[in-house]
PDB file as gemmi writes it, atoms N, CA and C in Angstrom:
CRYST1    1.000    1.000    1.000  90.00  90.00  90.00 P 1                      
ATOM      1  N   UNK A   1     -24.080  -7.467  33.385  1.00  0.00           N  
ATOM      2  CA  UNK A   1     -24.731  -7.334  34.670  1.00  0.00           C  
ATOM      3  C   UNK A   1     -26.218  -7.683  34.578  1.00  0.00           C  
ATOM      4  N   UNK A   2     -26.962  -7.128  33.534  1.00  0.00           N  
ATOM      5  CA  UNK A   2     -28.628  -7.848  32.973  1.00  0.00           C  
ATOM      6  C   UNK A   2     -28.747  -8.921  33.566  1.00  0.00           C  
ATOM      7  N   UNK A   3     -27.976 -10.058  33.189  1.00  0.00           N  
ATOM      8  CA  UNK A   3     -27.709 -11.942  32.932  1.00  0.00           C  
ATOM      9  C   UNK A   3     -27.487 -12.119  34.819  1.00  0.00           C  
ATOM     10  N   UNK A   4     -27.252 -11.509  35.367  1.00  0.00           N  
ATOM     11  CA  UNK A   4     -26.855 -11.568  36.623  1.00  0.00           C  
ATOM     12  C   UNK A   4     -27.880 -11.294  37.639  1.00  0.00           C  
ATOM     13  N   UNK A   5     -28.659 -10.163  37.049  1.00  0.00           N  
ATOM     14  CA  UNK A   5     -29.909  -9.103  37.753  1.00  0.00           C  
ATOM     15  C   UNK A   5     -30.515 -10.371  37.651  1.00  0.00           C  
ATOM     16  N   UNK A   6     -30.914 -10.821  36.320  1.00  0.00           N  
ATOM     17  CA  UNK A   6     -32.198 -11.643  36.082  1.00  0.00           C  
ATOM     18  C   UNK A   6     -31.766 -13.201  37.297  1.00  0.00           C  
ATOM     19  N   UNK A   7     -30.813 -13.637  37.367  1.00  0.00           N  
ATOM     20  CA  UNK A   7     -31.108 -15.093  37.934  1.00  0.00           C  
ATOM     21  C   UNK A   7     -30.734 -14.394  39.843  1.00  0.00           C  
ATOM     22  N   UNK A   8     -30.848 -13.292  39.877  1.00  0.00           N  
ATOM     23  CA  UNK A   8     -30.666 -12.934  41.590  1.00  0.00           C  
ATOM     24  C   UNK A   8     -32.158 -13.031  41.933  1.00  0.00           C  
ATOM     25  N   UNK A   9     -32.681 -12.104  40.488  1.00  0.00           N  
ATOM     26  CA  UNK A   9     -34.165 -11.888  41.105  1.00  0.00           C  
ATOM     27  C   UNK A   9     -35.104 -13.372  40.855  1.00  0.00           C  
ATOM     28  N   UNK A  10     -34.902 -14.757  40.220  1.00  0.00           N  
ATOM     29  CA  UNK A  10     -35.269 -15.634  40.410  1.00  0.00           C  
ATOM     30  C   UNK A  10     -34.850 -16.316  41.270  1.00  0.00           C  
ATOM     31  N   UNK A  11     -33.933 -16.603  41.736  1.00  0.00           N  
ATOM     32  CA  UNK A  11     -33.371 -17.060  43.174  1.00  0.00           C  
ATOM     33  C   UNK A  11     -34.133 -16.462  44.227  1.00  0.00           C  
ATOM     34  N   UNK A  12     -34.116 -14.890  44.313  1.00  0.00           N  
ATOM     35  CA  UNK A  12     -34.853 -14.098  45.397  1.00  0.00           C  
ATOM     36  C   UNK A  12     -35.977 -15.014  45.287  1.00  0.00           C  
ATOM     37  N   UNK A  13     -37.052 -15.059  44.408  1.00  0.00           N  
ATOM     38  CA  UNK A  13     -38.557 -15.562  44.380  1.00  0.00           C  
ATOM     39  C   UNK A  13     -38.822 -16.491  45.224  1.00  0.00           C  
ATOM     40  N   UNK A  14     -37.615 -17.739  44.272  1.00  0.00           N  
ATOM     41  CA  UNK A  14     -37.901 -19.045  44.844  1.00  0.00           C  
ATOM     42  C   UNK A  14     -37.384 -19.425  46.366  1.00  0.00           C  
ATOM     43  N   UNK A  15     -36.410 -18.568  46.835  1.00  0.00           N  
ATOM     44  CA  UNK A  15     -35.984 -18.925  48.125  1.00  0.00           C  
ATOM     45  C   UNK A  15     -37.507 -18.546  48.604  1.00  0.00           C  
ATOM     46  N   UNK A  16     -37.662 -17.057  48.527  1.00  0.00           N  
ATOM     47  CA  UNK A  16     -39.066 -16.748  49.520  1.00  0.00           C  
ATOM     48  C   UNK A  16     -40.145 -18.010  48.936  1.00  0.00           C  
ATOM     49  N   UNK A  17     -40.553 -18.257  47.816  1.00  0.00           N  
ATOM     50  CA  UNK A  17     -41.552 -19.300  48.140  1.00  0.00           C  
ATOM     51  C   UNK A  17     -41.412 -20.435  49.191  1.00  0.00           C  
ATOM     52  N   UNK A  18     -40.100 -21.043  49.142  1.00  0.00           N  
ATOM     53  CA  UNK A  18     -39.578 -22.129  49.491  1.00  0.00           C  
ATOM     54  C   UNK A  18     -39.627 -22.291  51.010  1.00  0.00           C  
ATOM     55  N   UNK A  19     -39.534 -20.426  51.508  1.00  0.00           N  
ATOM     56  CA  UNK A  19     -39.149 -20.638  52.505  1.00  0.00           C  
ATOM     57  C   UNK A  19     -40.967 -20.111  53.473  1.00  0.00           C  
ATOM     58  N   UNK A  20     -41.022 -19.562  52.606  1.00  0.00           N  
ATOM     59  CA  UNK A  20     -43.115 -19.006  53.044  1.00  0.00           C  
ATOM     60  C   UNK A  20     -44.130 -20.366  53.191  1.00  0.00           C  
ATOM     61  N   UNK A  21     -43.419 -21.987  52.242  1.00  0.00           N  
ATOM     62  CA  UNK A  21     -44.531 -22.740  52.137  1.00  0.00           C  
ATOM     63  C   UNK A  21     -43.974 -23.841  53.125  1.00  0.00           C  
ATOM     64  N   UNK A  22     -42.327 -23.725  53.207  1.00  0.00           N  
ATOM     65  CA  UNK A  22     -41.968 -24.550  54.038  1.00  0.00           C  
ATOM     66  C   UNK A  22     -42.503 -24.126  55.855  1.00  0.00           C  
ATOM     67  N   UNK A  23     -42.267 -22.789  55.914  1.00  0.00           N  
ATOM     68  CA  UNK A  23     -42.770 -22.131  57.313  1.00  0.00           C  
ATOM     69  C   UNK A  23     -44.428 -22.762  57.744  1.00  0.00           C  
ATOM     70  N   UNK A  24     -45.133 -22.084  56.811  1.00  0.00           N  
ATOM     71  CA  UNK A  24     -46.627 -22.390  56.618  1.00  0.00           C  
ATOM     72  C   UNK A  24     -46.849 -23.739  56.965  1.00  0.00           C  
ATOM     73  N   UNK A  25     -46.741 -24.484  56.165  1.00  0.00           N  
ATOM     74  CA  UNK A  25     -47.402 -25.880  55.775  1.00  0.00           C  
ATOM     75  C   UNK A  25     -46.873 -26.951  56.120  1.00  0.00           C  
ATOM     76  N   UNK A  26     -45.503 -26.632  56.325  1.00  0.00           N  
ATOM     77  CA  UNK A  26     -44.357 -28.453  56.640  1.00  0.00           C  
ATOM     78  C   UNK A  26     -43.980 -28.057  58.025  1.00  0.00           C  
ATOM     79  N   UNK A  27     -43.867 -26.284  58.671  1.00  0.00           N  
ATOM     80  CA  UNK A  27     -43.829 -26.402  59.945  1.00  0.00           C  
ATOM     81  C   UNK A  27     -42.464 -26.454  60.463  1.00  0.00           C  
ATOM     82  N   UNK A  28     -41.412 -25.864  59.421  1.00  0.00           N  
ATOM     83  CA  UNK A  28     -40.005 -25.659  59.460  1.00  0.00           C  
ATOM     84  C   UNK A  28     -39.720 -24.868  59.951  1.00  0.00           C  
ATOM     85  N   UNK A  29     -39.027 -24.585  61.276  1.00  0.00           N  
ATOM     86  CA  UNK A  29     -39.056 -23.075  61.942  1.00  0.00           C  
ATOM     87  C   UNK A  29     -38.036 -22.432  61.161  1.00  0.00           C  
ATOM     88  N   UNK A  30     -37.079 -23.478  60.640  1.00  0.00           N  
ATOM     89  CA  UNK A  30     -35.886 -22.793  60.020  1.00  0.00           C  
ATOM     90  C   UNK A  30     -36.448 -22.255  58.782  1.00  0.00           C  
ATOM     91  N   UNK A  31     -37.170 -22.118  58.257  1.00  0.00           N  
ATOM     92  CA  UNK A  31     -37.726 -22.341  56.766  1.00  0.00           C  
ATOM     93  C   UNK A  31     -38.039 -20.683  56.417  1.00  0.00           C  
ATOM     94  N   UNK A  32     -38.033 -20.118  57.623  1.00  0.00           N  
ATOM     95  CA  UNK A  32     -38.165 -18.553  57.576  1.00  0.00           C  
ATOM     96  C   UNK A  32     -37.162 -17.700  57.556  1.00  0.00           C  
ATOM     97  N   UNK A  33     -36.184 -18.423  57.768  1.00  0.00           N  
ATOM     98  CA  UNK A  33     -34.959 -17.735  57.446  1.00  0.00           C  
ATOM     99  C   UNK A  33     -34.225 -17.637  56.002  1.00  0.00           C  
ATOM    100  N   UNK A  34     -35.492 -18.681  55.201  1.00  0.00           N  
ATOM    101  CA  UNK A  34     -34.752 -19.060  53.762  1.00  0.00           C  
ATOM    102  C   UNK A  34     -35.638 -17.738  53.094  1.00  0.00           C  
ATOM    103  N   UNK A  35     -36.614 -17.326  53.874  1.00  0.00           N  
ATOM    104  CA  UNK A  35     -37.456 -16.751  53.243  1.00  0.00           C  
ATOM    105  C   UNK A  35     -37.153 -15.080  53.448  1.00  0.00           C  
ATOM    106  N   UNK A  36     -35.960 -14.771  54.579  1.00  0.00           N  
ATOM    107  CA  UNK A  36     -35.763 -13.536  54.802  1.00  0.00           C  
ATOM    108  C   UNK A  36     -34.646 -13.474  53.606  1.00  0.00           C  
ATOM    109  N   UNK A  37     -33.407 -14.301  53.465  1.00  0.00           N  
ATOM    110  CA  UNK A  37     -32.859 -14.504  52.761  1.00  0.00           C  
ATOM    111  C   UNK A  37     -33.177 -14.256  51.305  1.00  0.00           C  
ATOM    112  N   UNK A  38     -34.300 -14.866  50.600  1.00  0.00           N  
ATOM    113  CA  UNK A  38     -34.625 -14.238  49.865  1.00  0.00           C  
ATOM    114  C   UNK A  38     -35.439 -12.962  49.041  1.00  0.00           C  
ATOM    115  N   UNK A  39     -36.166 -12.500  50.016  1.00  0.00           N  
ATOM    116  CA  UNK A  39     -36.234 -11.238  50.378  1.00  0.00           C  
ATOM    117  C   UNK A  39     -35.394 -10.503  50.205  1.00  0.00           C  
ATOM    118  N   UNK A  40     -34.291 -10.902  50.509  1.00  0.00           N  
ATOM    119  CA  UNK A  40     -32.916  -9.606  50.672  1.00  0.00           C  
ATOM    120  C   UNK A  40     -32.601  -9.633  49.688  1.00  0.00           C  
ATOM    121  N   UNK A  41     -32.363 -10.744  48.995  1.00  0.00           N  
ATOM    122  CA  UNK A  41     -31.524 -11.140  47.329  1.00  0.00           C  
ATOM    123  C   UNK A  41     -32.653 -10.278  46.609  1.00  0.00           C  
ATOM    124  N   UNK A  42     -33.677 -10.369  46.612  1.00  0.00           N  
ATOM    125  CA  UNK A  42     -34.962  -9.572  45.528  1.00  0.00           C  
ATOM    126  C   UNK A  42     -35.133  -8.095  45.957  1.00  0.00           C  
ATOM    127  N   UNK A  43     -35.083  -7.901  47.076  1.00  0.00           N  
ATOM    128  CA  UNK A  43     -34.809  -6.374  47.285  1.00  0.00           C  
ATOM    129  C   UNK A  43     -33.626  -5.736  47.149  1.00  0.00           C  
ATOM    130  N   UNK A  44     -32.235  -6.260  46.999  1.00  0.00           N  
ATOM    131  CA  UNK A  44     -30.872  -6.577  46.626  1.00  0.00           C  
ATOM    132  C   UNK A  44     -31.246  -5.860  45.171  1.00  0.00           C  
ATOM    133  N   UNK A  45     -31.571  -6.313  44.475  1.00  0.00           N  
ATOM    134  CA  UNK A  45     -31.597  -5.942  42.621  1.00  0.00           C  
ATOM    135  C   UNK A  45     -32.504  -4.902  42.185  1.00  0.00           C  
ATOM    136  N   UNK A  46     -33.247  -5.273  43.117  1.00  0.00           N  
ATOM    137  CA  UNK A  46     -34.773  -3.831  43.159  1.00  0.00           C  
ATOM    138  C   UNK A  46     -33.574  -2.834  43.497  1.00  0.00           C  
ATOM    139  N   UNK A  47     -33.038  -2.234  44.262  1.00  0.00           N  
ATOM    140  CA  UNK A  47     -32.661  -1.168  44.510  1.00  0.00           C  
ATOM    141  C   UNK A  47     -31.528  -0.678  43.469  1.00  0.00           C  
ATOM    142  N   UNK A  48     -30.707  -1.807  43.252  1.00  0.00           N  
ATOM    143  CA  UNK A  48     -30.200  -1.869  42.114  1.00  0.00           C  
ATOM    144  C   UNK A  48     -30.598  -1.107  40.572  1.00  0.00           C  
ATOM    145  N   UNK A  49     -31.661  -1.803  40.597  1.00  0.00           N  
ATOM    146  CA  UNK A  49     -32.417  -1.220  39.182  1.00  0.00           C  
ATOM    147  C   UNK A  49     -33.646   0.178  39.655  1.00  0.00           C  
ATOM    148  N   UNK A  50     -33.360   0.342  40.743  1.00  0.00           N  
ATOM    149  CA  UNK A  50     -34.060   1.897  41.203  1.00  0.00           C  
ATOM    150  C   UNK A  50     -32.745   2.756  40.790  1.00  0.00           C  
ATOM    151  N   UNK A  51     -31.714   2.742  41.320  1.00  0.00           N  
ATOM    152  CA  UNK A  51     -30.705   3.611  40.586  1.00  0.00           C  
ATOM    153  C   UNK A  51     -30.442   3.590  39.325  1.00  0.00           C  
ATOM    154  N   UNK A  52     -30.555   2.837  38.635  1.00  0.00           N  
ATOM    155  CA  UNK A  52     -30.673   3.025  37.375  1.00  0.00           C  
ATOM    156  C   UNK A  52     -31.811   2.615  36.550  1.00  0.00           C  
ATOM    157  N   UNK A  53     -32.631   3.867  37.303  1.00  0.00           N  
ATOM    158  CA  UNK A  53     -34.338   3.841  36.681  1.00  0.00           C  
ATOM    159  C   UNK A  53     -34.323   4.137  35.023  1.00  0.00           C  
ATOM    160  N   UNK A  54     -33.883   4.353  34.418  1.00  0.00           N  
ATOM    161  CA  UNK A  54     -34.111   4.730  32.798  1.00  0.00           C  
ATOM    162  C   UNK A  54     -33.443   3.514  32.526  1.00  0.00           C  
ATOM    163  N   UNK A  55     -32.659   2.589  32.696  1.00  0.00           N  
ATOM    164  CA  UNK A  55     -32.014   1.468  32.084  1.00  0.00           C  
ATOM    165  C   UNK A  55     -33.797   0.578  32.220  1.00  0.00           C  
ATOM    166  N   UNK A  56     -33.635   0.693  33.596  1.00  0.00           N  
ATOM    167  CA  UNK A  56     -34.661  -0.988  33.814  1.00  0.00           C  
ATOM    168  C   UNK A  56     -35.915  -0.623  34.111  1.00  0.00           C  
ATOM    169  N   UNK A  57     -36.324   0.750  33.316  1.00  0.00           N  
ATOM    170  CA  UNK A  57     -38.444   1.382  33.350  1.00  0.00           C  
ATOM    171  C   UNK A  57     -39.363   0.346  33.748  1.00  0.00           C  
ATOM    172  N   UNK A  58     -39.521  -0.613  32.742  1.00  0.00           N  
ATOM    173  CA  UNK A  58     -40.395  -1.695  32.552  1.00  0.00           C  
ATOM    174  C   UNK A  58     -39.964  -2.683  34.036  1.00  0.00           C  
ATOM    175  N   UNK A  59     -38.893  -2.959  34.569  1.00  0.00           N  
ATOM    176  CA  UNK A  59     -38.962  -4.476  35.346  1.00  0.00           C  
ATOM    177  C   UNK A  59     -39.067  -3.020  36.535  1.00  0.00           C  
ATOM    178  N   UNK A  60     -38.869  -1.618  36.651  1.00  0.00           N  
ATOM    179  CA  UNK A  60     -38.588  -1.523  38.452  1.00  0.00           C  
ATOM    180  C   UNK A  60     -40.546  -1.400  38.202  1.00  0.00           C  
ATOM    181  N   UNK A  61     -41.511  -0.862  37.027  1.00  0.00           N  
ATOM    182  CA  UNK A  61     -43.035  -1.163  37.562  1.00  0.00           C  
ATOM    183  C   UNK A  61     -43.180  -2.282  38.078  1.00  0.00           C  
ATOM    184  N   UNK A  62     -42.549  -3.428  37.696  1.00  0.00           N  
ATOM    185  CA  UNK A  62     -43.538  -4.904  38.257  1.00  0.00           C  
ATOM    186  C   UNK A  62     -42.703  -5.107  39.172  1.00  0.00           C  
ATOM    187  N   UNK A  63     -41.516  -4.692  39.488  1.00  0.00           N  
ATOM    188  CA  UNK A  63     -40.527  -5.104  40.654  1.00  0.00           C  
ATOM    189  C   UNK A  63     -41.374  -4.193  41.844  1.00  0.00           C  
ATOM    190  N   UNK A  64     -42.374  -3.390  41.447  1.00  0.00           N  
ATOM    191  CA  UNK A  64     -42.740  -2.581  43.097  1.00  0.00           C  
ATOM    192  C   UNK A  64     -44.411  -3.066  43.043  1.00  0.00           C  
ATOM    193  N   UNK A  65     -44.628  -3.959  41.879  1.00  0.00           N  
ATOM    194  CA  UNK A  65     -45.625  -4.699  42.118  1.00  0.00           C  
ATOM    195  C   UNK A  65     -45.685  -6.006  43.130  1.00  0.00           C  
ATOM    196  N   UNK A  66     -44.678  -6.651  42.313  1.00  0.00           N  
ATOM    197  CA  UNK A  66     -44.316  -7.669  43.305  1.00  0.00           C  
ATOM    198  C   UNK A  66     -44.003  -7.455  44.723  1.00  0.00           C  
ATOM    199  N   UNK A  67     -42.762  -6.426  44.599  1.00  0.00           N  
ATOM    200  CA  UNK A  67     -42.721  -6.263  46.182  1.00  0.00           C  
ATOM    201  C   UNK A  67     -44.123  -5.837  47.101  1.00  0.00           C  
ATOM    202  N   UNK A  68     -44.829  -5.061  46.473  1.00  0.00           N  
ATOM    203  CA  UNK A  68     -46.115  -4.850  47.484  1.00  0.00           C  
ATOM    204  C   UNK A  68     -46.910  -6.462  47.533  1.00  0.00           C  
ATOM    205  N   UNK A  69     -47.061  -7.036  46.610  1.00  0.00           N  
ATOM    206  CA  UNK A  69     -47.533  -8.561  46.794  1.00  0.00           C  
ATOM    207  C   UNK A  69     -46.941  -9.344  47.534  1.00  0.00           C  
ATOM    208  N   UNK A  70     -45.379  -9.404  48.061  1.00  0.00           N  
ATOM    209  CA  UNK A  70     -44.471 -10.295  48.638  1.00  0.00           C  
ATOM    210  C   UNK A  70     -44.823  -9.794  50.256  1.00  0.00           C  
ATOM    211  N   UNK A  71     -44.637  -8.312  50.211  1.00  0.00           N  
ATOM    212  CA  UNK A  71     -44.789  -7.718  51.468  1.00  0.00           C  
ATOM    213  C   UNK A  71     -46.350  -8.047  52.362  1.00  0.00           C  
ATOM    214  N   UNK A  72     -47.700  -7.864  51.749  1.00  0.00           N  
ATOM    215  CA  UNK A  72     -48.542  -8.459  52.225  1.00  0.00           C  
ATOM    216  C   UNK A  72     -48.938  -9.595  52.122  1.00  0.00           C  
ATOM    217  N   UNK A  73     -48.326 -10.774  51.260  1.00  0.00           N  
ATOM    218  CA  UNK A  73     -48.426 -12.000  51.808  1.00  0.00           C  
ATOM    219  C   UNK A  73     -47.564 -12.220  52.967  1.00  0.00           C  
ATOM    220  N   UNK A  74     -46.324 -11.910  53.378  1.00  0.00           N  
ATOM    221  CA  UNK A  74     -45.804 -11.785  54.269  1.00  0.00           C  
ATOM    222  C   UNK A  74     -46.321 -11.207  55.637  1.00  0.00           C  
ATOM    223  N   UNK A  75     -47.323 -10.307  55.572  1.00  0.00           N  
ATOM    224  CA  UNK A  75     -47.991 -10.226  56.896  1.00  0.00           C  
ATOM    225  C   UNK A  75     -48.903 -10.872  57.110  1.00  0.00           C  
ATOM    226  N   UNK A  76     -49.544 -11.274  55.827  1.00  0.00           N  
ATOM    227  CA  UNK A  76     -50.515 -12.305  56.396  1.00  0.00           C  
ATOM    228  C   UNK A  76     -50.358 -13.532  56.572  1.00  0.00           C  
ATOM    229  N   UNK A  77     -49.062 -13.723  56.804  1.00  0.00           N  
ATOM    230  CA  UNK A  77     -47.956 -15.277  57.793  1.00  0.00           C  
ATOM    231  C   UNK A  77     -47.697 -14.496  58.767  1.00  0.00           C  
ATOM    232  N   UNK A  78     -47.443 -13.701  58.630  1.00  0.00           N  
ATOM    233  CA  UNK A  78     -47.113 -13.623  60.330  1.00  0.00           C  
ATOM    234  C   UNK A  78     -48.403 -13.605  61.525  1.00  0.00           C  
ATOM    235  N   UNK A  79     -49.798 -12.787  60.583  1.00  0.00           N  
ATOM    236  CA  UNK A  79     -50.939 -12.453  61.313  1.00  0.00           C  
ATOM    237  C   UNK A  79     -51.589 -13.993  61.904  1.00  0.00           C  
ATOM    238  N   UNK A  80     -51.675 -15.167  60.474  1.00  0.00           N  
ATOM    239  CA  UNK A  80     -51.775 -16.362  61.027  1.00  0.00           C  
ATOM    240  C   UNK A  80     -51.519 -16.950  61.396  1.00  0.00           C  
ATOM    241  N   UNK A  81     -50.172 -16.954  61.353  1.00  0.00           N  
ATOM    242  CA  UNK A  81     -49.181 -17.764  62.575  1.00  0.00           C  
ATOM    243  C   UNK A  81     -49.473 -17.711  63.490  1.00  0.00           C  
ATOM    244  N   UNK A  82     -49.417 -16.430  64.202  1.00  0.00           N  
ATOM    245  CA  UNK A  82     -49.533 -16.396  65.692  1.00  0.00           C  
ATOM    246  C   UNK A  82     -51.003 -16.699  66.376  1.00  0.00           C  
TER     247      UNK A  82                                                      
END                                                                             
């Protein structure tokens, strides 16, 4: 299950980049949906590895790092968007 965690939570990343730079910059309306999508897949494994906090110590610290980094770049697309 490790081998599995690890390529959900790189998929999660890259959809949200993909879908944060496509929204932003190329002007893809659809491009935000790639980005909720991955969101879900990376918060998907986060919760995952919150229940089994003594297995995965080390990745759930930077997994609630990241998520606070994902979460306010994410408002600050929505704040400039509009």
């Amino acid at each position: 299950m490790k081998k599995y965690l690890r390529y959900i939570e790189h998929t999660g990343v890259i959809l949200m980049l993909i879908g944060c730079v496509g929204y932003r910059f190329l002007h893809w309306s659809w491009a935000i949906w790639i980005c909720i999508v991955g969101l879900i897949l990376f918060l998907g494994q986060v919760i995952f590895k919150a229940f089994n906090w003594k297995t995965y110590n080390k990745e759930n610290k930077q997994n609630l790092i990241m998520m606070v980094v994902s979460i306010i770049f994410l408002w600050l697309l929505i704040i400039y968007v509009k």
